[in-house]
C-alpha positions in Angstrom: 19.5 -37.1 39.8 20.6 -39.1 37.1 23.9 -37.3 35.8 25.5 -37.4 39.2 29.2 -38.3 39.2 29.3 -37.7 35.5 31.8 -34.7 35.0 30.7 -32.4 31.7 32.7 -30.1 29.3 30.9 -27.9 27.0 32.5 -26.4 23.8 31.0 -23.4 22.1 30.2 -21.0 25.4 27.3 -19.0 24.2 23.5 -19.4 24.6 22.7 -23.2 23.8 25.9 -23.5 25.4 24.7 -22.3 29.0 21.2 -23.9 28.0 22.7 -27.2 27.9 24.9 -26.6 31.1 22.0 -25.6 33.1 20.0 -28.4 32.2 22.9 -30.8 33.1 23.3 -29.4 36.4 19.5 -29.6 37.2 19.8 -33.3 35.8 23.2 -33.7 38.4 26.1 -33.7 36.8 28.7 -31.8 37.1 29.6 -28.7 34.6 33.7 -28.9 35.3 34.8 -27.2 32.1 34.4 -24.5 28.5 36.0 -24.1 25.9 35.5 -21.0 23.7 37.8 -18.8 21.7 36.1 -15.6 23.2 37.9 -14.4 26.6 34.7 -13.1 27.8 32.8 -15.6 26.9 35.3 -17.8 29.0 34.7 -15.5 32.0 31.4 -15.4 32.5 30.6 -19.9 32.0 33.7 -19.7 34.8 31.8 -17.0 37.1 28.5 -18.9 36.3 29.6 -22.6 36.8 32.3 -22.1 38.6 34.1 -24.6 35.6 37.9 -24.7 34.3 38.3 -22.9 30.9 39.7 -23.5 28.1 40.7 -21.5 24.8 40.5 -24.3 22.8 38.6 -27.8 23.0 42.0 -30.3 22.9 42.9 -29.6 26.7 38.9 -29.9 27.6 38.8 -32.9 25.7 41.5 -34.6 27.7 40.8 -33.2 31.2 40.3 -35.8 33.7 37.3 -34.4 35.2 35.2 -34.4 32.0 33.3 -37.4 31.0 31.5 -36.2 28.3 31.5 -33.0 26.3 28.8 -31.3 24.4 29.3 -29.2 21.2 27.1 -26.3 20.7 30.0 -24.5 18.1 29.2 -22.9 14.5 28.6 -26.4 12.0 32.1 -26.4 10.8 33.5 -27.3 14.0 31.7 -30.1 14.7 34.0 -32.7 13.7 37.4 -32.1 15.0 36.0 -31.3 18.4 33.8 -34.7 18.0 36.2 -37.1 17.0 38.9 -35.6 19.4 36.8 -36.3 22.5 35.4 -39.8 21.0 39.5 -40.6 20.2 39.9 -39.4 23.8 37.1 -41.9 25.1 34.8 -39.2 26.0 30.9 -39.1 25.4 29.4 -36.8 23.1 26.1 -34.7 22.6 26.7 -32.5 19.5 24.1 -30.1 18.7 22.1 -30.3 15.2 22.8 -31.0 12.3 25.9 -33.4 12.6 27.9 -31.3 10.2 28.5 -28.8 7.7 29.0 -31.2 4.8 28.0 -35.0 4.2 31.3 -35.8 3.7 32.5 -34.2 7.5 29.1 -35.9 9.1 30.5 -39.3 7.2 33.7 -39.2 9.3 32.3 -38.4 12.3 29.7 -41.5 12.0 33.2 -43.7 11.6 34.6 -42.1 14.6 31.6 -43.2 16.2 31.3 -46.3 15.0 35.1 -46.8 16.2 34.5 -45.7 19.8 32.5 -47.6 22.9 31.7 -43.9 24.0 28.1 -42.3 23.8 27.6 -39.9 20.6 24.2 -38.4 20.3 23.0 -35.9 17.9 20.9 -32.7 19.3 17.4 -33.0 17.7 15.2 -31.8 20.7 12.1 -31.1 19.5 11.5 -35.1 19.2 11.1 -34.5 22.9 8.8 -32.3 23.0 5.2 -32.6 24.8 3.3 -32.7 21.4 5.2 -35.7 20.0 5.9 -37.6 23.2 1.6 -37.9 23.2 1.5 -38.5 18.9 4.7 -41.4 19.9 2.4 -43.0 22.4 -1.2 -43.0 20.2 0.6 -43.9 17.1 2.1 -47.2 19.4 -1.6 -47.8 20.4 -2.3 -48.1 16.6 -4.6 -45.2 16.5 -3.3 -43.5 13.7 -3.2 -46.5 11.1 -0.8 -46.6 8.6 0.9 -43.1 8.2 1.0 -41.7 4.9 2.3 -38.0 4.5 4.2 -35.5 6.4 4.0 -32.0 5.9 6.4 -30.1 8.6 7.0 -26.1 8.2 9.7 -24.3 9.8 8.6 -20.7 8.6 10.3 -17.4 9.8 8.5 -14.0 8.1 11.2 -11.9 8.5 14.0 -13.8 10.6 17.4 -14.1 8.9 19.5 -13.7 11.9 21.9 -11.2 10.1 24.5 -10.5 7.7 28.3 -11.4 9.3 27.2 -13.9 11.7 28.5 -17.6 11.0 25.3 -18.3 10.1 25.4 -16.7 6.7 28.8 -18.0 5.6 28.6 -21.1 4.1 32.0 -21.8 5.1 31.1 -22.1 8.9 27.7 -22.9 8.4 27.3 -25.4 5.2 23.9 -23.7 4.3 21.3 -21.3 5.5 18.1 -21.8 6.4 17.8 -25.3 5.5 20.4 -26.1 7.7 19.7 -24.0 10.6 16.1 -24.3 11.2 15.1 -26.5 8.2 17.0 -29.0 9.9 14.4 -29.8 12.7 11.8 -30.0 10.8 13.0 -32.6 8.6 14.4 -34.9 11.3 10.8 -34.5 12.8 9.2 -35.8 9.7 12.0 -38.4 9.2 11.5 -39.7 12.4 8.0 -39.2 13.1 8.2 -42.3 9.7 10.7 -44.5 11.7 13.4 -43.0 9.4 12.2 -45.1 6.3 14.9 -45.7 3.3 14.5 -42.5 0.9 14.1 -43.2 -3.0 13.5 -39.8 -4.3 14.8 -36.0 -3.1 13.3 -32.9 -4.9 14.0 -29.3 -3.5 14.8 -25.9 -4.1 16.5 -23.2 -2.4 16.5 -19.5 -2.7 18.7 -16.5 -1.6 15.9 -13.6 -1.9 16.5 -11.5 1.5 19.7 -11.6 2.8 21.4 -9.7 0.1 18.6 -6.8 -0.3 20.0 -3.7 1.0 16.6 -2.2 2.1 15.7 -5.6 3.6 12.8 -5.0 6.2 13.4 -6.3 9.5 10.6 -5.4 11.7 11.3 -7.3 15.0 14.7 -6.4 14.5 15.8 -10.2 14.2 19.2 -9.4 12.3 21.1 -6.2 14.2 22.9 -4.1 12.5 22.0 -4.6 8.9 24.5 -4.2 5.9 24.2 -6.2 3.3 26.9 -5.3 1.2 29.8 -5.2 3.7 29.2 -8.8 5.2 29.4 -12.0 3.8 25.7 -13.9 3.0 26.0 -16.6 0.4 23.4 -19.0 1.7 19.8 -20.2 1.1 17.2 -18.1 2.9 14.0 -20.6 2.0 13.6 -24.3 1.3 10.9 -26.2 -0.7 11.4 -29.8 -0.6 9.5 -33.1 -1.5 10.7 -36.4 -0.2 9.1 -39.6 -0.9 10.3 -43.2 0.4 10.4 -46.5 -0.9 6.9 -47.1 0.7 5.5 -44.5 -0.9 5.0 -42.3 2.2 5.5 -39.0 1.5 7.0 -35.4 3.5 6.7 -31.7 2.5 9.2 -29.5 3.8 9.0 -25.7 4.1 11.5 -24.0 5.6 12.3 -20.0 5.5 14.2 -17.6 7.7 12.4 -15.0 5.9 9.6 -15.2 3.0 6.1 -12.9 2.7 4.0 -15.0 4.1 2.5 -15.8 7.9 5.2 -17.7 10.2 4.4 -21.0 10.8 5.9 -24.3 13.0 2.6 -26.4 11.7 3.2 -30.0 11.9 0.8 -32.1 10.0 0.7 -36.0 10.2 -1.7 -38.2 7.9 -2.6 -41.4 8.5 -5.4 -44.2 7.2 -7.1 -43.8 10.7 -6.3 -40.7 11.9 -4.1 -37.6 11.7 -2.7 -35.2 13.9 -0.7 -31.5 14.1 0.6 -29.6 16.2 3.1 -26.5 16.4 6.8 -28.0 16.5 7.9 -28.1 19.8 4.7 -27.6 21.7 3.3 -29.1 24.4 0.0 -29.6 22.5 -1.8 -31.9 19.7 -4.6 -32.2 17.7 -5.9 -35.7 17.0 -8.6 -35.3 13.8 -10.5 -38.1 13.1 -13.8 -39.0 11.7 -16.9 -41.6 12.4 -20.3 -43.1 11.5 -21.4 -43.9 14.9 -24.7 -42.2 15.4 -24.3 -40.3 12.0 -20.9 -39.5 10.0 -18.9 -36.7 12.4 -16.0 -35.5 12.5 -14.4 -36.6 15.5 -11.6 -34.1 17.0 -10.0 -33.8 20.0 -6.9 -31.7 21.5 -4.9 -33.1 24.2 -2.2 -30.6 26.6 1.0 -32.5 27.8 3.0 -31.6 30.9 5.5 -28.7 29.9 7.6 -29.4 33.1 10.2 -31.1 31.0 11.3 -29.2 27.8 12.7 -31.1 24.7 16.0 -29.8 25.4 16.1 -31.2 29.0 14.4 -34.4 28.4 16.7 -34.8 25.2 20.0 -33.9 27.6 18.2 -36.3 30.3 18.3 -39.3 27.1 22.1 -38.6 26.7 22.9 -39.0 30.8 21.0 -41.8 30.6 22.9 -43.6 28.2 25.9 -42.6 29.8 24.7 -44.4 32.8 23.7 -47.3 32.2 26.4 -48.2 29.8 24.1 -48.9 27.5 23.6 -47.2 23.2 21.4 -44.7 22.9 17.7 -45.7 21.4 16.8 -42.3 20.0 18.7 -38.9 18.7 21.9 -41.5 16.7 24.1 -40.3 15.0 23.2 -43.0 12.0 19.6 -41.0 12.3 21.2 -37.9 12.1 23.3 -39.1 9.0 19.9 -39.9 7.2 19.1 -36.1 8.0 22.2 -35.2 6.7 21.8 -36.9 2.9 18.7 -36.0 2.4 19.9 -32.4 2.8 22.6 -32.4 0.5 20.1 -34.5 -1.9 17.7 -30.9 -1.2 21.0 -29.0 -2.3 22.1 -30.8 -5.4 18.4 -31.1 -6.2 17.7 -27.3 -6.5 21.4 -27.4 -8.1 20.8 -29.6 -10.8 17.0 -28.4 -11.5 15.9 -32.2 -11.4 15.3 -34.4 -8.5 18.0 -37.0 -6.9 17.5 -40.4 -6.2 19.0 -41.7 -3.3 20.9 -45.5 -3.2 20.2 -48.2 -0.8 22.9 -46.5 2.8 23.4 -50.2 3.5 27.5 -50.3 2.5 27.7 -47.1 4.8 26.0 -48.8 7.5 28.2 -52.2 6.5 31.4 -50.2 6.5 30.7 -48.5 10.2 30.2 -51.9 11.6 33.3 -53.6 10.1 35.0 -50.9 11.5 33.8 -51.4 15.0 
């Protein structure tokens, strides 16, 4: 039970919230507070966890019980409630992406940088099954050289509905690219050891969210009305990043577009490739031979589902706690990266030309000094 002793506070008390709280008790620690501006969203973490509450995060933050807090608030949140409990010493897991803007992620990578406590960045699907088996073949050298990424986050008809923070760009920062986007990107980033970027090219689109007959099948956004709610964010992504190696990523990312859903993960490399579904528990391994004749040479492997991303990424973060020691995966410097090379997708489909993006070494230079 590795969390036990360590007293957590959650801020933002709905789903991924309660997701994160279970998962922390099963791990054994200790879910002593909430925060969340909804009363009855307060009662039922209390009734559930039998945790204090709080209307808002500044008396969490500085409750002697809690040790570390995790944010699972709308984007624009993120950074008061983060550098509040890192000022107040505590750890912090804050969900994905770091922020709303680059500017707001930038200040919460100094607070960071300024404080001895944990910060960790919720990117879960880096521990998921499927990439837990690609992490250990590609150690083994079995993939060669990697080359290209192409990583889809593809909803048919899923934009999860006019009026929810989601689709204001205030609380959010973006759409699609943002919400779901997001995962796929860091996937790709960090499946290439987060290489320096030299060259962003995107575009965004707002095609669904604003049509009035918009068809929602599976009933994905409740309560449709277009013109009475407030949707001024992208609804698709189409992104090409390349590094200064010359590897490569494709990024497609939709809440809604008229084509066949898809979480395809594709990986090339000079030996081998691989893909999977993001956030799977299984992988394809495609290679090819001459032994005996030229063949194609493919093989799919299952991995253990016992532990999801989301409890094996919670597990990472205890850890760390722990043992005193900085957290090897899920950074927020990582998460940063993420965060440029969206805003680089934004001012790319913006501007109609593609960004280059500087050497993030005086960033990095100026966090350090700092701490």
């Amino acid at each position: 039970m590795i969390g036990t002793g360590v007293g957590v506070g959650i801020v933002g008390l709905g789903g991924m919230g309660h997701l994160h709280a279970r998962h922390l008790e099963e791990l054994g620690a200790d879910v002593v507070a909430g925060a969340d501006l909804v009363p009855d969203q307060r009662r039922r973490f209390a009734e559930e966890f039998a945790a204090e509450t709080y209307e808002t995060h500044e008396g969490l933050v500085v409750d002697d019980a809690v040790d570390a807090v995790v944010v699972t608030t709308p984007n624009r949140f993120h950074e008061p409630i983060t550098v509040d409990a890192l000022e107040a010493g505590r750890h912090v897991l804050v969900e994905k992406p770091l922020a709303h803007t680059l500017d707001s992620a930038e200040r919460i990578a100094e607070a960071a940088a300024r404080s001895d406590a944990v910060c960790m960045v919720g990117f879960h699907n880096r521990h998921a099954a499927s990439m837990a088996m690609f992490d250990e073949h590609h150690a083994r050298g079995r993939f060669g050289e990697l080359t290209h990424v192409e990583a889809n986050y593809v909803r048919r008809r899923g934009v999860p509905g006019p009026g929810s923070w989601f689709t204001d760009s205030d609380l959010s920062g973006g759409g699609a690219l943002l919400d779901i986007g997001v995962h796929a990107l860091d996937l790709a980033l960090y499946t290439l050891d987060f290489p320096e970027i030299a060259e962003v090219s995107g575009v965004t689109r707002t095609t669904f969210g604003t049509q009035e007959e918009y068809a929602d099948p599976e009933g994905f956004g409740d309560n449709w009305d277009a013109e009475a709610e407030t949707y001024d964010v992208d609804d698709s992504v189409s992104a090409f990043i390349r590094t200064t190696a010359g590897q490569t990523i494709s990024l497609e990312a939709a809440w809604a577009t008229n084509r066949e859903e898809s979480m395809d993960f594709r990986i090339r490399g000079t030996e081998a490739g691989a893909q999977f579904d993001i956030g799977d528990t299984d992988i394809d391994i495609l290679e090819a031979g001459t032994a005996g004749g030229d063949h194609y040479a493919d093989v799919s492997l299952t991995g253990d589902a016992s532990m999801t991303g989301y409890k094996k990424q919670d597990r990472e973060f205890l850890e760390a706690i722990v043992s005193e020691t900085p957290p090897t995966t899920n950074t927020v410097d990582e998460a940063l990266t993420v965060q440029r090379v969206i805003d680089a997708i934004y001012r790319s489909s913006e501007t109609g030309g593609s960004v280059s993006l500087a050497e993030t070494s005086e960033a990095v230079e100026r966090r350090t000094q700092i701490n």
